[in-house]
N, C-alpha and C positions, 0 to 999 in steps of 0.2 A: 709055585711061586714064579718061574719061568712065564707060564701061560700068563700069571696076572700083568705080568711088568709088560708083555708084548702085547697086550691089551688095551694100555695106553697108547691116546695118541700121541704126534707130531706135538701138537699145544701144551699138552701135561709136560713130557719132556722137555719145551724150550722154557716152560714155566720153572719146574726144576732147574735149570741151568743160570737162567736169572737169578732164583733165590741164591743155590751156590754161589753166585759171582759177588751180588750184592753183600753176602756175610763173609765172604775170603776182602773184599773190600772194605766192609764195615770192622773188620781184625788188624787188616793192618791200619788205616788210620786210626784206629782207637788206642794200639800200639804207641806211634808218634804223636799222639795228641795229647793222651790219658784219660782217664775214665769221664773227666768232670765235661771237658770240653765235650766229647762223644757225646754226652748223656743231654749235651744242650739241646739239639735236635726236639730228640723223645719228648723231652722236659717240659720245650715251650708248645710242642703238639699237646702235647695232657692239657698243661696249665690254660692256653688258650682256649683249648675246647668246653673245660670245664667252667672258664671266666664266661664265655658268651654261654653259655645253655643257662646259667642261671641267673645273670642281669642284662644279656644281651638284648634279649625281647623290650624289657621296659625301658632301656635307654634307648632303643630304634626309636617305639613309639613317642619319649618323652623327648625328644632331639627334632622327629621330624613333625610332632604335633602341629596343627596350621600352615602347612606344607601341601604342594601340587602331586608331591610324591606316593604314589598308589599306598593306602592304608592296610592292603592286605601283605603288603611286601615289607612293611615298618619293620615289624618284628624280626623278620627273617635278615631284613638289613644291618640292622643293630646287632643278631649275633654275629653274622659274619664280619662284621669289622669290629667287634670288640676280641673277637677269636682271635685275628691279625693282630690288632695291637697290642694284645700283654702278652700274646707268645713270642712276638717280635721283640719287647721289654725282656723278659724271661731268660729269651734266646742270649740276649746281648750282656744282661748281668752273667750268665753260666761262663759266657765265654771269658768275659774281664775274669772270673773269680778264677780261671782253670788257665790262665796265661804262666806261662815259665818263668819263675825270678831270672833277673836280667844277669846272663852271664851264664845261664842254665840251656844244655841245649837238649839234653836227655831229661821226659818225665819222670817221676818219681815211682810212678805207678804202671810200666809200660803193660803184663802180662795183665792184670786186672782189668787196664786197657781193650786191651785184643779182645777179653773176653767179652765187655761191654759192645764193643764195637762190632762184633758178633750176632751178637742179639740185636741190634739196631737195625742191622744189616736185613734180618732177617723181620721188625716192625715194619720198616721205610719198602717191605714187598709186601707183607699185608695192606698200606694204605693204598700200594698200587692199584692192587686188587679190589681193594674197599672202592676204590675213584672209578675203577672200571666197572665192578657192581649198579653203584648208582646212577653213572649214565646209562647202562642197558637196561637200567628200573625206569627211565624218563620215559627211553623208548618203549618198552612194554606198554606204559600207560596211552601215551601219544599217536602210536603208530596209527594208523588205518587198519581196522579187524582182514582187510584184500585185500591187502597191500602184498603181491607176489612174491617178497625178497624179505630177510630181517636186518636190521643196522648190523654191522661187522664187529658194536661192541657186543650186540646179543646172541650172536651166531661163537662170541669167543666166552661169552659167560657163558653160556649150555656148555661149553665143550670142556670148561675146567670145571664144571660141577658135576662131571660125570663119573667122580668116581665118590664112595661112601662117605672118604671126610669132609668132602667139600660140596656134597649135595645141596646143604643147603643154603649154597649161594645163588642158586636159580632166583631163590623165591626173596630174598633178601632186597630190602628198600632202606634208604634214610628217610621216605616220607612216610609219616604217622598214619596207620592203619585208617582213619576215618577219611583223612584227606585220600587217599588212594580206594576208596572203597566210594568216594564221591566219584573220582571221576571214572569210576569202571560206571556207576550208575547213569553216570553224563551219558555214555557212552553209548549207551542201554539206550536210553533217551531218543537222545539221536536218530539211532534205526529204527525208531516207534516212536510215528507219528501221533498214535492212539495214545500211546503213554505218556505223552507231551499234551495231551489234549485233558486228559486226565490230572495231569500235575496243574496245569494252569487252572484247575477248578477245584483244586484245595483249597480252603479259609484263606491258612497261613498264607500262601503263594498269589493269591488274590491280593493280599496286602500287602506285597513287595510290590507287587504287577504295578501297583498303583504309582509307584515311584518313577516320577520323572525319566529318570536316566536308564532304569527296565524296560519303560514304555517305549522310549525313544527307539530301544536295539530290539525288542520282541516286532515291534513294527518296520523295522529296516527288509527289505525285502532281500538284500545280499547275505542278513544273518540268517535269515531263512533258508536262503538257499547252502549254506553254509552246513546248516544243521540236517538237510535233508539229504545231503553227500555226506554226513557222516565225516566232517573234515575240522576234526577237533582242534590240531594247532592252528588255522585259519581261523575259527571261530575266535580263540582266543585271543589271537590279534587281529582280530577286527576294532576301528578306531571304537566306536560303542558298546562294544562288548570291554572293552579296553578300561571305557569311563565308568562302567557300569560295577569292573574291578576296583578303579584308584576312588569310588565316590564311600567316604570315610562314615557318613551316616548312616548308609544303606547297609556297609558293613556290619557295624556296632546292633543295627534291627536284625541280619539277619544272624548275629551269632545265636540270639535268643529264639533260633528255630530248629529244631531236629530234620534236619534236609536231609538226611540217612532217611530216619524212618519212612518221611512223604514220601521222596522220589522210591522207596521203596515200597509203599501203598500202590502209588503213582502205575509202578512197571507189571503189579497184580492183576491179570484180567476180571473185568467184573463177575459177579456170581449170576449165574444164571436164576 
């Protein structure tokens, strides 16, 4: 047991220390607060997360329809600010209903409190963790394959995923397996030149190519040169590549195409 505990590093220990501190925090004000008001927090995090995943999407798209606003970001916009706004409702009803009748300065429920406030203490360090996760999931996706050095949140996710419970935070994303399996394929792309030569002479891929705002950035010779440094987030924001994201028809055609499978034909060397 000895050996295991000294086994750990510096990061595991100061992470232990945070959560202890965050839940010795989370007890006593759930103590002076009471349960209700404590549980506001948790409450409007749930409630918001839950309101944007399942009407977020359509009121982005239905809000920003006929809009300069990139078509591929509608959805993702709309959950994140319907997320904000009925947790921030949520938040703000928990707190009115859990106020102390006037002339009351002691809750009713302080121990039940502490407990609550405990446990919250102890949520509000897993979102930590969750928030730290998915920026070092960006970077995993984005970096440069030589890129000498790793971002300092990726270097701190490996180091708390190194022991059995928490392994598998390594691997852990908020983005959906097919989006993240795209741009590992982008990526592929990139360093093969052949397999980019190959993708461009698929059917389907012939019939985007055709598109305006494709054509403009596949002929840009800075996207090119872009692509052949393997310099993913430049590509990305390049102004063309940019239009070629917010152009909302291009979108709608290519959702009706399996770009997994191609670019995965695509990165196949041909048969002899």
């Amino acid at each position: 047991m000895t050996n295991e505990l000294s086994a750990f590093s510096p990061t595991l220990w100061i992470a232990a220390a945070i959560l202890a501190a965050l839940m010795v925090r989370g007890a006593w004000r759930g103590y002076h607060r009471g349960p209700l008001r404590q549980l506001a927090g948790p409450a409007a995090l749930t409630v918001g997360q839950l309101c944007g995943w399942l009407f977020g999407g359509e009121l982005g798209h239905a809000l920003l329809q006929g809009t300069a606003y990139p078509w591929m970001l509608r959805g993702a916009t709309g959950v994140v600010a319907l997320t904000c706004l009925s947790g921030l409702l949520c938040y703000a009803l928990l707190w009115r209903m859990g106020r102390l009748p006037e002339g009351q300065d002691e809750t009713e429920s302080p121990v039940i409190g502490a407990l609550v406030g405990c446990w919250t203490g102890a949520l509000y360090f897993l979102l930590i963790i969750g928030i730290l996760a998915s920026v070092a999931s960006m970077y995993d996706l984005l970096a440069r394959p030589d890129s000498p050095t790793k971002h300092w949140t990726v270097e701190l996710r490996d180091e708390l995923a190194a022991t059995p419970l928490t392994h598998g935070l390594k691997d852990w994303s908020p983005i959906p397996d097919e989006q993240r399996t795209l741009i590992r394929q982008t990526r592929r792309l990139m360093a093969d030149p052949e397999a980019r030569r190959r993708l461009m002479g698929q059917p389907e891929i012939r019939a985007l190519a055709a598109h305006p705002t494709v054509y403009q950035a596949w002929e840009d010779k800075k996207v090119r040169e872009l692509l052949n440094n393997n310099d993913l987030s430049g590509f990305i924001d390049h102004p063309k590549v940019r239009a070629v994201l917010a152009d909302e028809a291009l979108q709608k055609e290519a959702q009706m195409v399996d770009l997994v499978k191609i670019i995965d034909r695509s990165l196949l060397p041909p048969k002899k």
